[in-house]
C-alpha positions in Angstrom: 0.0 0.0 0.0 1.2 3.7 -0.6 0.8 6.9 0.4 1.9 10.4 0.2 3.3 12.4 3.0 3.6 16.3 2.5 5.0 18.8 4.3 3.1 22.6 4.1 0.2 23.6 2.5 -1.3 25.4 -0.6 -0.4 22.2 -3.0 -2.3 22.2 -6.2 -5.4 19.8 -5.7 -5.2 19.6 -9.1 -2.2 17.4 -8.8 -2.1 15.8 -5.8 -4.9 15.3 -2.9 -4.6 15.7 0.7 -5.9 12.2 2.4 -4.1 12.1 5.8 -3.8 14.7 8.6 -0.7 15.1 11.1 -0.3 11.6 13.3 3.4 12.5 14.7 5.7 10.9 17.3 7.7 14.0 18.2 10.3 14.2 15.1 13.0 17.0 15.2 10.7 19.1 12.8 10.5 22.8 13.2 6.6 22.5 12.1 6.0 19.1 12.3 2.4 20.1 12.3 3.3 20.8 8.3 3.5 16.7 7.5 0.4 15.4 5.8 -0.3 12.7 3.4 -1.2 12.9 -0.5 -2.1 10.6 -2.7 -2.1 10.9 -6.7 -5.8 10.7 -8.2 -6.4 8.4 -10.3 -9.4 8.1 -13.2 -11.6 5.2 -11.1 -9.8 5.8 -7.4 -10.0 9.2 -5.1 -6.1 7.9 -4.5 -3.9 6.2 -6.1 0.8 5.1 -6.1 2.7 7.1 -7.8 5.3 5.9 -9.9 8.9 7.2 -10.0 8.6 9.0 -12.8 5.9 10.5 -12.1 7.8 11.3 -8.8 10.7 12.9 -10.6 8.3 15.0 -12.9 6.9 16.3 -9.7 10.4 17.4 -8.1 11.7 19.2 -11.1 8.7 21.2 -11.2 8.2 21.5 -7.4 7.6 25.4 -7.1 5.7 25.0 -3.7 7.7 22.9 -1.2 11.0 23.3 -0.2 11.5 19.2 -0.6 9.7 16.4 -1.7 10.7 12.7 -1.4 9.3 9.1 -1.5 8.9 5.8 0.4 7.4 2.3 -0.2 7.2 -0.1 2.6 7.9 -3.7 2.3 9.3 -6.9 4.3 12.8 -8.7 3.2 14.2 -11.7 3.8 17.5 -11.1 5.3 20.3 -13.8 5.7 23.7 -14.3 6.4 23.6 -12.7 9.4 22.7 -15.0 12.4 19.4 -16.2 12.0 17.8 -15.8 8.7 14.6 -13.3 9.7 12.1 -11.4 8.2 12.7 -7.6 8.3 10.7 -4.2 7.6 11.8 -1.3 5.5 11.6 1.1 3.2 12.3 2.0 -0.2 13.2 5.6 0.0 14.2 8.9 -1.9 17.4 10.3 -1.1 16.6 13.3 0.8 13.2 11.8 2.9 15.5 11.5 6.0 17.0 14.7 6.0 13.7 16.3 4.8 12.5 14.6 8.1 15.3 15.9 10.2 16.8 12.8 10.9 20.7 13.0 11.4 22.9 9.5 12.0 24.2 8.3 15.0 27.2 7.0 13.0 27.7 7.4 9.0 25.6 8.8 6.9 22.7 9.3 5.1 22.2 8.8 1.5 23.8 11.8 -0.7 21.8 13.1 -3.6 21.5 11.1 -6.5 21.8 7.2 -4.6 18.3 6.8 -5.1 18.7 7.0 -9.0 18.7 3.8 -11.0 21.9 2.0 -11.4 23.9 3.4 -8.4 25.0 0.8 -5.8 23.6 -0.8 -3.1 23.7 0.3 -0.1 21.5 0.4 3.0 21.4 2.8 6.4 19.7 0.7 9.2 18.0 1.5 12.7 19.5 1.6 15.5 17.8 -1.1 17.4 18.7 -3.4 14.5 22.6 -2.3 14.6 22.0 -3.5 18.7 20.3 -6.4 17.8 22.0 -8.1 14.8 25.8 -6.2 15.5 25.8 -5.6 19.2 26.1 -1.9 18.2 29.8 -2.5 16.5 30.9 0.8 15.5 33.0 -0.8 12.7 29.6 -2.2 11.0 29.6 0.8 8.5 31.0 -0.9 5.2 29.5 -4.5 6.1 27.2 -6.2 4.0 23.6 -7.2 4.6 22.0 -9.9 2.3 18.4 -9.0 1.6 16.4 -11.1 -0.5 19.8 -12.7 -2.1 21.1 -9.2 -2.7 23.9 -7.3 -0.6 23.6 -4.1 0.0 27.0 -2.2 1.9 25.8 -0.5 5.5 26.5 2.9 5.2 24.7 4.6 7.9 22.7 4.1 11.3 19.9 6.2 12.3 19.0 7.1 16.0 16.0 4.7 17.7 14.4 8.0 18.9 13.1 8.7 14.9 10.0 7.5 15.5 7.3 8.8 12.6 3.9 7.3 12.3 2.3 8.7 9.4 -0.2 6.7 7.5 1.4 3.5 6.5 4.9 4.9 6.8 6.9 3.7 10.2 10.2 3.7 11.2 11.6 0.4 10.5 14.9 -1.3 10.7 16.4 -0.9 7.0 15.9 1.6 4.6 17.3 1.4 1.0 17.3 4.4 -1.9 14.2 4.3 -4.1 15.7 2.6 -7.2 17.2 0.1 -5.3 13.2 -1.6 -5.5 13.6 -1.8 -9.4 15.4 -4.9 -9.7 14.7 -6.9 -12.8 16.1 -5.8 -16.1 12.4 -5.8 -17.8 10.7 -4.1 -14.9 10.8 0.0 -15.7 10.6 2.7 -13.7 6.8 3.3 -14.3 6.4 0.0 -12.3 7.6 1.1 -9.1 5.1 2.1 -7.3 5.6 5.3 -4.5 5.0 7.6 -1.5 5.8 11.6 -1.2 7.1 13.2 1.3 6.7 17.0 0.9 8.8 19.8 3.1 6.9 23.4 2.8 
């Protein structure tokens, strides 16, 4: 399922539709009050995904938020390390944590343009899955994780205390650039489905 979040107000209906209100843990926002949820219409639905390109159309015309970014949710199988397991993340733009004030508590956070098709793969986790799966190693940055038979290089770690709830987005224990979800050669970018995050 997907959803869009937006941050500010005075977005043209036209384009997208306003379907969520503010549902916050406290995030370090300066008007968190600002994040709401979009959703594209579609002809038959009042919402509706929106693909990536559709996505990128939207931020290279953006000319009422100061940033806009996406997630999709979803579950991986993770192995090779410990326990095989079943984890939760999200596929995400390159900017969404920044635009949601998040800052590391070791590494990074993904650098414009890592969310574009083709770069590598990497992955910033939580920290209660660094704790739980590294016993907080502070040499983890530059390790692999194998997610669905792919291995992505652990670039970053972001603080337990990000907490968002905001319609089906959550704070999970991976997240991965956008692109990253577009993984067979004959699948295009109008197939990946998307979420917005909007900064007013």
């Amino acid at each position: 399922m997907v959803i869009t979040l937006a941050l500010g107000i005075g977005v043209n209906t036209a384009l997208f539709s306003i379907v969520n209100t503010v549902l916050l843990h406290p995030i370090a926002l300066p008007h968190p009050e600002e994040l709401v949820a979009v959703d594209a219409a579609k002809p038959n639905f009042e919402t509706g995904s929106v693909s990536y390109p559709n996505f990128r159309d939207w931020q290279r015309d953006n000319r009422s938020f100061t940033a806009l970014a996406i997630f999709r949710s979803r579950g991986f199988l993770l192995t090779g390390t410990g326990d095989n397991e079943r984890v939760h993340g999200n596929y995400v733009s390159s900017d969404i944590l920044s635009v949601l004030g998040v800052s590391p508590v070791l590494g990074r956070l993904f650098a414009s343009g890592e969310d574009e098709i083709g770069r590598g793969p990497i992955v910033i986790i939580g920290q209660g899955f660094w704790a739980r799966k590294f016993g907080s190693d502070p040499h983890v940055l530059g390790r692999s994780l194998i997610l669905d038979g792919r291995s992505f290089t652990i670039v970053g770690v972001i603080p337990r205390t990000f907490d968002l709830r905001l319609g089906p987005f959550r704070a999970e224990d991976i997240y991965l650039p956008s692109a990253s979800g577009l993984t067979r050669p004959s699948q295009s970018a109008a197939q990946a489905s998307a979420s917005t995050a909007l900064r007013d």
